[in-house]
Each structure stands twice: as structure tokens, then as C-alpha cells.
C-alpha positions as CSV (number, residue, x, y, z in Angstrom):
1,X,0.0,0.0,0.0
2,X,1.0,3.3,-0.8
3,X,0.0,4.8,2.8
4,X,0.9,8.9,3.6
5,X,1.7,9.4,7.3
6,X,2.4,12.5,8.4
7,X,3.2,14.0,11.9
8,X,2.0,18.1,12.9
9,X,1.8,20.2,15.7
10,X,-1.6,22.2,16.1
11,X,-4.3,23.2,18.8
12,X,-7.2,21.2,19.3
13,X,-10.4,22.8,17.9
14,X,-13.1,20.9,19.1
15,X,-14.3,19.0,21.7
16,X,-13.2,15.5,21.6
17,X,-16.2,12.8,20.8
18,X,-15.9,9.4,22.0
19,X,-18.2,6.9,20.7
20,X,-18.7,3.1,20.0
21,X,-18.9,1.2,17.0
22,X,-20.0,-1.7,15.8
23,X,-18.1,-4.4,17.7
24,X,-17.6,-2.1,20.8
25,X,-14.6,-0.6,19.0
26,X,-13.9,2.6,20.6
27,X,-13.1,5.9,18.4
28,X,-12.6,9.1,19.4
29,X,-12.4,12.8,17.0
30,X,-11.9,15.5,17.4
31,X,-10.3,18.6,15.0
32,X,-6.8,20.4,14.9
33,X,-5.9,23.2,13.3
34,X,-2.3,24.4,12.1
35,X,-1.5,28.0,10.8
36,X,2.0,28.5,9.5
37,X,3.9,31.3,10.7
38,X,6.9,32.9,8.8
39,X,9.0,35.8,8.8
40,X,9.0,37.9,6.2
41,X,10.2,41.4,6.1
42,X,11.6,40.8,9.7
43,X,7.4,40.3,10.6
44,X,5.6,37.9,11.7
45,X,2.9,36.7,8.8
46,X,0.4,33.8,9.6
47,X,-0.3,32.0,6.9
48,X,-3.6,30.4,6.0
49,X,-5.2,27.9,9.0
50,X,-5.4,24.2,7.8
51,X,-7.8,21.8,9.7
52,X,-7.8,18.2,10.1
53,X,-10.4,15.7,11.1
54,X,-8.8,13.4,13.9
55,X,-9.9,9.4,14.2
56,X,-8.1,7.5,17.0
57,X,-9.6,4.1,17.6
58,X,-9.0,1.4,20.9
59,X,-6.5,2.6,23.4
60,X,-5.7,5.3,22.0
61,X,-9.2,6.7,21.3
62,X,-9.9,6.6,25.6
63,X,-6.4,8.0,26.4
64,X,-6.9,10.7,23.9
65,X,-10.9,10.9,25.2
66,X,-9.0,11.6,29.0
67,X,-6.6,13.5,27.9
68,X,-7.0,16.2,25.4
69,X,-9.3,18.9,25.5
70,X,-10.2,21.9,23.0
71,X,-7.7,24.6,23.1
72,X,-5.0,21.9,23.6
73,X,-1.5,22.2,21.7
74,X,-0.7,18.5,20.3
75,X,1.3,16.2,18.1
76,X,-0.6,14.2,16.0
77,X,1.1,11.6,13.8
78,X,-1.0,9.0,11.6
79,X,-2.1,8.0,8.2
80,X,-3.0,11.1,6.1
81,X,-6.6,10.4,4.0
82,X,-8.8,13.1,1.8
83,X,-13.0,12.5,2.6
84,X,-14.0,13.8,-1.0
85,X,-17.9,14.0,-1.1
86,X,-20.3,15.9,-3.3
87,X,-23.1,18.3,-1.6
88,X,-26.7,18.3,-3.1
89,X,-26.3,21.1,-4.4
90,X,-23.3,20.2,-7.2
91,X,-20.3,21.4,-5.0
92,X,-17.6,18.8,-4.0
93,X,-16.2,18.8,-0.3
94,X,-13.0,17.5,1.2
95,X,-11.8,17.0,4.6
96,X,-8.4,15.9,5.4
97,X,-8.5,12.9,7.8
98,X,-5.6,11.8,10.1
99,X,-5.9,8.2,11.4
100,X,-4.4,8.7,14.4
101,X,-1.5,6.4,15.5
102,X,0.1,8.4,18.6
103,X,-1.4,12.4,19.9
104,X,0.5,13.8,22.7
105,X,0.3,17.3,24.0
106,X,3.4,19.8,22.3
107,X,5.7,20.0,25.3
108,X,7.2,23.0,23.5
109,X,4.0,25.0,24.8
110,X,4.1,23.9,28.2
111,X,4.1,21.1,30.8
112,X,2.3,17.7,30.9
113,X,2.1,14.7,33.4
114,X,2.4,11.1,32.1
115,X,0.0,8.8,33.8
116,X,0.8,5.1,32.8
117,X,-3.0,3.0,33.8
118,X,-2.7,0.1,36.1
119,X,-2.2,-3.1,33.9
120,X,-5.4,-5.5,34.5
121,X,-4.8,-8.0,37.5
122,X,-3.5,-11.1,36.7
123,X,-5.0,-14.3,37.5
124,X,-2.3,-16.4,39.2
125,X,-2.4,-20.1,38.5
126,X,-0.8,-22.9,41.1
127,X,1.9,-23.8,38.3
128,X,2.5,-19.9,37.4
129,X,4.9,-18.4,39.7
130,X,4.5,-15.1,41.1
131,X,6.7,-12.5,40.2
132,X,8.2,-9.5,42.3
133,X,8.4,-7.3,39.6
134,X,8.4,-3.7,40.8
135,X,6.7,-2.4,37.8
136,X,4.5,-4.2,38.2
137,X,2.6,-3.3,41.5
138,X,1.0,0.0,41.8
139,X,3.1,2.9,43.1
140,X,2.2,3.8,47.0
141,X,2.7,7.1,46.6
142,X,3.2,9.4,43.2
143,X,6.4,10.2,42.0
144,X,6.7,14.2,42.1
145,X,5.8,16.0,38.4
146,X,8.4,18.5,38.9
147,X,12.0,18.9,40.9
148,X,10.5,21.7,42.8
149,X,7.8,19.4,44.1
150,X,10.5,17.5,45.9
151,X,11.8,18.1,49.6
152,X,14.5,21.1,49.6
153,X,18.0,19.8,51.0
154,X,19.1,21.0,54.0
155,X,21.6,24.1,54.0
156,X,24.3,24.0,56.4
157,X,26.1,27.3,57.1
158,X,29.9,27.8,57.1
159,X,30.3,27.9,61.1
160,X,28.1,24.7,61.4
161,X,30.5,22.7,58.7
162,X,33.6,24.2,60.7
């Protein structure tokens, strides 16, 4: 197949949607729009606004669902399709569709936290051993987002090291 994937860096322009489909396949859409900036004349010029139509199905359709919201800036990288159609009245349509294979918020515009789910629990058989793997059991307490959020070190003056 001759597939065109492409990756861009937009803002979310919609709410997202998340729906089922046949087969209890979840998808999610939402739209992003990109406006080029260049400078010309030592001045800023945007350019003209491009939207897309975002599909991201399983997974990543409920991760993207709890995660982005309108107004976001994101990374969207996926197969590139056009959605040609002809109105009623004689003029023909087209929407450029990304099939989404990853979407994560542009960390060039700011901050994000990563929040990996809890893996389903395992069902542990009398000939399966059990494992110990750290990873593997749910953290006690969160792991701090940011340096700052951790406990400052304790100063000691130059009479107290003497």
C-alpha cells in the first residue's frame, strides 16, 4: 500500500467525541488546526489555517478521550486520508483525515504529566509463579511532576561545617 503518514503540531479545535462502534470498538475525533507562521520582512505573517479531522480508535481513542481537550496544543502523527464528497447542491467537499497512530500534547508549549493506567490483574495459577516485579505493582505514593515538588536539601552554614 502506498499509505501517507504524516506528523503536525496544532491546537485542538473541538471537543473531543468518543463513541462506539460496531463491535464495541472505541473511536474518538476530534479537529486540529495548524497555521503556519513565517517571517518575512523581519514580521511575523500567519499563513492560512489548515484543519484536520482526527480518528483514534481502541486505546488510544480513551487515552486521547482523558486527555486532550479543545484549546490543547498536540502532536498528532497517523495516516493522512482526503474524505472527497459531493453536496446536493453540485459542489464537492473535502476533509483531510488523520488516522491517528500516537497524539500527545506539544511540550514546546508547556508542561504535561504522564500517567501510565494500572495493567489488568493477573490471575495467578498454582503452576505460574509469582513474580516481584516492581513495575509491576501499583506505586504507594506518586512520583513528584516536577524537581520543585520534591523536599529542599538541608543548608548547612559555614560555622556549622567548621
Amino acid at each position: 500500500m502506498n499509505d501517507t503518514y504524516i506528523t503536525l503540531t496544532g491546537w485542538v479545535g473541538s471537543d473531543v467525541t468518543l463513541r462506539e462502534v460496531a463491535g464495541g470498538q472505541p473511536v474518538a475525533n476530534f479537529r486540529v488546526a495548524t497555521t503556519p507562521r513565517r517571517l518575512r520582512n523581519n514580521e511575523w505573517k500567519d499563513g492560512n489555517t489548515t484543519w484536520y479531522q482526527v480518528k483514534a480508535w481502541r486505546t488510544l481513542a480513551d487515552n486521547v478521550a482523558r486527555s486532550i481537550n479543545s484549546g490543547d496544543p498536540v502532536v498528532v502523527h497517523g495516516r493522512l486520508e482526503a474524505d472527497v464528497w459531493t453536496k446536493e447542491d453540485g459542489t464537492v467537499n473535502t476533509q483531510l483525515v488523520i488516522t491517528a497512530t500516537s497524539v500527545g500534547h506539544d511540550l514546546s508549549r508547556g508542561t504535561a504529566v504522564f500517567t501510565k493506567p494500572a495493567r489488568p490483574e493477573a490471575v495467578v495459577s498454582p503452576q505460574q509463579p509469582v513474580t516481584t516485579d516492581p513495575w509491576a505493582a501499583p506505586l504507594s505514593q506518586p512520583i513528584p511532576a516536577f524537581a520543585t515538588d520534591a523536599p529542599a536539601p538541608e543548608t548547612v552554614s559555614e560555622a556549622d561545617a567548621a
